[in-house]
One Martini backbone bead per residue (centre of mass of N, CA, C, O) as a GRO file, in nm:
protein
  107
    1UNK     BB    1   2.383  -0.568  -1.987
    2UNK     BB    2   2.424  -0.271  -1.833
    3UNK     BB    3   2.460  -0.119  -1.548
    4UNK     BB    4   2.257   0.106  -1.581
    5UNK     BB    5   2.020  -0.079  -1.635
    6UNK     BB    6   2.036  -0.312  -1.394
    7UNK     BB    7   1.969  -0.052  -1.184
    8UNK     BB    8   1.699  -0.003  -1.314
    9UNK     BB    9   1.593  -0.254  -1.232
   10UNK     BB   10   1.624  -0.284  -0.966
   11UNK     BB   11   1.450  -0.021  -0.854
   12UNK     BB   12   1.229  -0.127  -0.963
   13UNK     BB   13   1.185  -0.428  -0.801
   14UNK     BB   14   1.211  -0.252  -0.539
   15UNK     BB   15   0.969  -0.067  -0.558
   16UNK     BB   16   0.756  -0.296  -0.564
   17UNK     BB   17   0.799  -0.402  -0.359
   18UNK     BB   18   0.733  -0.196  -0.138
   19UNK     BB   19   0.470  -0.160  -0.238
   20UNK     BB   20   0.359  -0.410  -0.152
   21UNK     BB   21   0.453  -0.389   0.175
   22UNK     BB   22   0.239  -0.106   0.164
   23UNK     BB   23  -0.022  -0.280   0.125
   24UNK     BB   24   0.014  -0.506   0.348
   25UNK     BB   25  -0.021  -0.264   0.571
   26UNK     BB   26  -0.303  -0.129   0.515
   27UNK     BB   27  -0.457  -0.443   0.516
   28UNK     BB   28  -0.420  -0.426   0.795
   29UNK     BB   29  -0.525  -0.161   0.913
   30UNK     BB   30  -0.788  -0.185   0.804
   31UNK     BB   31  -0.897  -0.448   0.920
   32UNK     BB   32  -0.836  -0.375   1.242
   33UNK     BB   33  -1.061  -0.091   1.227
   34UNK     BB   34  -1.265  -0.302   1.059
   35UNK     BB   35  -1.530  -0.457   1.121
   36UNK     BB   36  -1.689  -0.685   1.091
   37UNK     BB   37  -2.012  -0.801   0.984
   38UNK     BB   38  -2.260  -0.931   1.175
   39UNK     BB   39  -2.468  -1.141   1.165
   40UNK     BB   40  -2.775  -1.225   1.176
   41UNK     BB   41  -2.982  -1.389   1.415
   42UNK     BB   42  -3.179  -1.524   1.673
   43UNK     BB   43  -3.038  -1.380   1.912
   44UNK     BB   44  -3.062  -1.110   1.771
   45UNK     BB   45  -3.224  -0.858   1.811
   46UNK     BB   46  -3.463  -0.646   1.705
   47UNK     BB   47  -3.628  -0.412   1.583
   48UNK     BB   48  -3.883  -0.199   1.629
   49UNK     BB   49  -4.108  -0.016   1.532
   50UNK     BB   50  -4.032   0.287   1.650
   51UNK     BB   51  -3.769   0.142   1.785
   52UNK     BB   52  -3.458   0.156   1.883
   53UNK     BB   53  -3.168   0.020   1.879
   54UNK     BB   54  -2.952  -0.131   2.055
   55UNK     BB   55  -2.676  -0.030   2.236
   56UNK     BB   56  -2.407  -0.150   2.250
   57UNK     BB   57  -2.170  -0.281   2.415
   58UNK     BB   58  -1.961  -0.176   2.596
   59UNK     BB   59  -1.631  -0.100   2.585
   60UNK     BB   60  -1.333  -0.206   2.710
   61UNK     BB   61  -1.106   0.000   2.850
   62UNK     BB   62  -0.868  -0.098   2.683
   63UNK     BB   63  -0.980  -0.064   2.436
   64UNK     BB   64  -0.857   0.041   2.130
   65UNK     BB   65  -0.762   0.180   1.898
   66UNK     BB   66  -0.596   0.178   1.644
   67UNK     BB   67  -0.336   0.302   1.481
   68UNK     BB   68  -0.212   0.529   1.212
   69UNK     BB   69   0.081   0.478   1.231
   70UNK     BB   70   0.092   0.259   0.971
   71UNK     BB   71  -0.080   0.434   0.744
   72UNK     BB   72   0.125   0.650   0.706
   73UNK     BB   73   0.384   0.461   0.644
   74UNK     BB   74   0.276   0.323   0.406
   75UNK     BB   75   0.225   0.575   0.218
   76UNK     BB   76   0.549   0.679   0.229
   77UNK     BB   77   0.628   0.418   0.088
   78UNK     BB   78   0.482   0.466  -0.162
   79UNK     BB   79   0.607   0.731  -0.254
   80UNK     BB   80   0.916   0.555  -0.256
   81UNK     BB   81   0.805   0.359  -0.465
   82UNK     BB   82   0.765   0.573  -0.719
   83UNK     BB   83   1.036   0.702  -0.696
   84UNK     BB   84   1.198   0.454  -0.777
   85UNK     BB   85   1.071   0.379  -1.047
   86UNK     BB   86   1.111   0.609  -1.188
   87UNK     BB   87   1.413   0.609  -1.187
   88UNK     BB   88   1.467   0.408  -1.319
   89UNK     BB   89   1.324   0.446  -1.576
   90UNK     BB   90   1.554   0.654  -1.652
   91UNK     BB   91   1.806   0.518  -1.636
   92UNK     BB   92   1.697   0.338  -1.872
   93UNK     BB   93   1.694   0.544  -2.062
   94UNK     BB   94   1.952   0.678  -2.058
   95UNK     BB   95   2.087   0.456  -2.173
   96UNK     BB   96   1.969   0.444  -2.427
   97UNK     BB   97   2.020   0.692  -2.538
   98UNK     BB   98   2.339   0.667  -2.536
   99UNK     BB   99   2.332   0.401  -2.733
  100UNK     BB  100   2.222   0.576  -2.951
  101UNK     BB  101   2.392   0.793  -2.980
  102UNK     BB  102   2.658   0.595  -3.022
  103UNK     BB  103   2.546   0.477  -3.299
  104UNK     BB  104   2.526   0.728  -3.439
  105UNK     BB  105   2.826   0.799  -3.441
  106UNK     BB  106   2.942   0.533  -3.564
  107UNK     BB  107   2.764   0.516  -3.850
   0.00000   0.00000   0.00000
């Protein structure tokens, strides 16, 4: 294999790393915001008909909401990393090209 396809596969595994760790900080921030849904139980109160459901209990002043600027960093990635992969595969294009050009020459 020659260099510049080398650099082109490398960039596309470089790629897709990144894809993947900017995937899994998406569904850390996924998770973090979005609470899980507690099943009912018996000591969960019930709506009568005809009467609203109570109201959750107040949260604690210090609870925030989690940020988002995890979510837009991992966004900036992914599209660094399709730029990555696109790139390599350009690379190992143009070489291959370049090498079908030489052997069209020399035969």
């Amino acid at each position: 294999m020659d260099a510049v396809s080398a650099s082109g596969l490398f960039a596309i595994r470089s790629g897709f790393a990144r894809l993947g760790a900017a995937a899994g900080q998406v569904a850390a921030v996924r998770t973090s915001t979005i609470p899980a849904a507690s099943p009912q139980d018996a000591t969960t109160p019930r709506a009568v008909a005809g009467q609203r459901p109570a109201p959750p209990p107040p949260a604690d002043p210090g609870d925030r909401a989690p940020s988002s600027s995890g979510y837009v960093e991992a966004s900036v990635d992914m599209i660094r990393a399709e730029t990555e992969v696109r790139m390599g595969a350009a690379l190992i294009k143009t070489a291959d090209d370049m090498t079908r050009t030489l052997l069209d020459i020399k035969v």
